[in-house]
N, C-alpha and C positions, 0 to 999 in steps of 0.2 A: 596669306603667308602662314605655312604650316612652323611650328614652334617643336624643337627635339625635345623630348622628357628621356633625361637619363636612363640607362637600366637601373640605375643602384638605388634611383629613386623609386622606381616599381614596385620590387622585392618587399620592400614594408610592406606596402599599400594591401600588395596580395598574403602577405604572411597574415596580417590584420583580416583580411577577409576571410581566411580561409578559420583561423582560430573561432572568428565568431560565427560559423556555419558548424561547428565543430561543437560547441556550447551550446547551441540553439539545437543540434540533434539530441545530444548528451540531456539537455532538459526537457524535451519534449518525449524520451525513452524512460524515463524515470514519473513521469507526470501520471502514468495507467496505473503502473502499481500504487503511488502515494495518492491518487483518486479512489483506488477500489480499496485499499487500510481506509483509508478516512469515510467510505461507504462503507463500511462493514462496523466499525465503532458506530455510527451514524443510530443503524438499526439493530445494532445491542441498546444501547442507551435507549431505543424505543419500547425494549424488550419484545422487537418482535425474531421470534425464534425460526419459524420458519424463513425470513426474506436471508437474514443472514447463516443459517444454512444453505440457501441457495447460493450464497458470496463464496463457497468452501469448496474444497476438491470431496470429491466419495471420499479417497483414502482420510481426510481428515475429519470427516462428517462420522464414518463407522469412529474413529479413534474419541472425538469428542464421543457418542455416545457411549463406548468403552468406560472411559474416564470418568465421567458422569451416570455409570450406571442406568441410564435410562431407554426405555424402549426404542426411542429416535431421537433424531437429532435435534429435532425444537425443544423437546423436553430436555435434553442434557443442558442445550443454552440458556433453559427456563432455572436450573439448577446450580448453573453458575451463574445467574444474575440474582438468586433466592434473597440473597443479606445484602442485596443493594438500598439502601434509600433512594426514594426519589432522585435527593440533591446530589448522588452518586452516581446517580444511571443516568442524568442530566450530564453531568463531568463524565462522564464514560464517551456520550453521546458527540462531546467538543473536543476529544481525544485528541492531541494535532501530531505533527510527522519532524523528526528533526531530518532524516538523513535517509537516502532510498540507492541501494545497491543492485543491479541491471547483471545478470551473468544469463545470456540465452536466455530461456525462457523461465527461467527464474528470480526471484529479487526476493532482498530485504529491506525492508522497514523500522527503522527505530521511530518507536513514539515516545511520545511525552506521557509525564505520570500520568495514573488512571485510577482508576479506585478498586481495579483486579492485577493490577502488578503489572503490566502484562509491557515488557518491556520492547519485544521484536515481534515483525508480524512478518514469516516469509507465506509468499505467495507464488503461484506457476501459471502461467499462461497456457491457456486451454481454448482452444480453435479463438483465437483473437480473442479473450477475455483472461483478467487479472482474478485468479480464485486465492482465495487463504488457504494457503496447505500445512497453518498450523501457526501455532507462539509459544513467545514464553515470555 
């Protein structure tokens, strides 16, 4: 014997379903960018210059070397890590992520204190990979 389920009983069930498919995209879209900020802190705190240079778009790779005066870009990141202690470039390296904003192929990054200020990390997406296209 087949049993009737209202309609008025459905409507939740599917409004519930469909919010937590809605959630589950919304964090799994957010999850690249707040992976490649927390790989990119990762391998500052290693002080390696060149891998995180590789993590950057060109445009912000010339700009850090700009900024940093230096001939390329490892050395500019060599230059902004120069007055770090160990126990700093360690705490740089655990950098974490409070809040990660998704517009197209772009996002922001708010992190948590660091031992270089560095309060936002936006980033761009580049043939399917999350690059730093810059902080502050």
């Amino acid at each position: 014997m087949s049993k009737k389920v209202p309609v008025g009983a459905i409507i939740p069930v599917v409004a519930v379903c469909v919010a937590v498919m809605c959630v589950g995209y919304l964090w799994r879209a957010t999850d690249g960018p707040r992976d490649a900020a927390r790989a990119y802190f990762e391998v500052l705190g290693a002080g390696d210059g060149d891998d995180a240079c590789q993590r950057m778009t060109r445009s912000f790779q010339r700009e850090m070397t700009s900024r940093w005066s230096a001939g390329e870009c490892a050395g500019a990141v060599s230059a902004m890590l120069a007055d770090l202690s160990g126990a700093e470039r360690k705490e740089l390296g655990e950098t974490g992520t409070s809040s990660v904003t998704v517009t197209g192929g772009n996002a922001t990054v708010d992190v948590r204190g660091n031992p270089l200020g560095i309060v936002t990390v936006r980033l761009a997406e580049l043939d399917g990979e999350w690059l730093v296209a810059g902080h502050q």
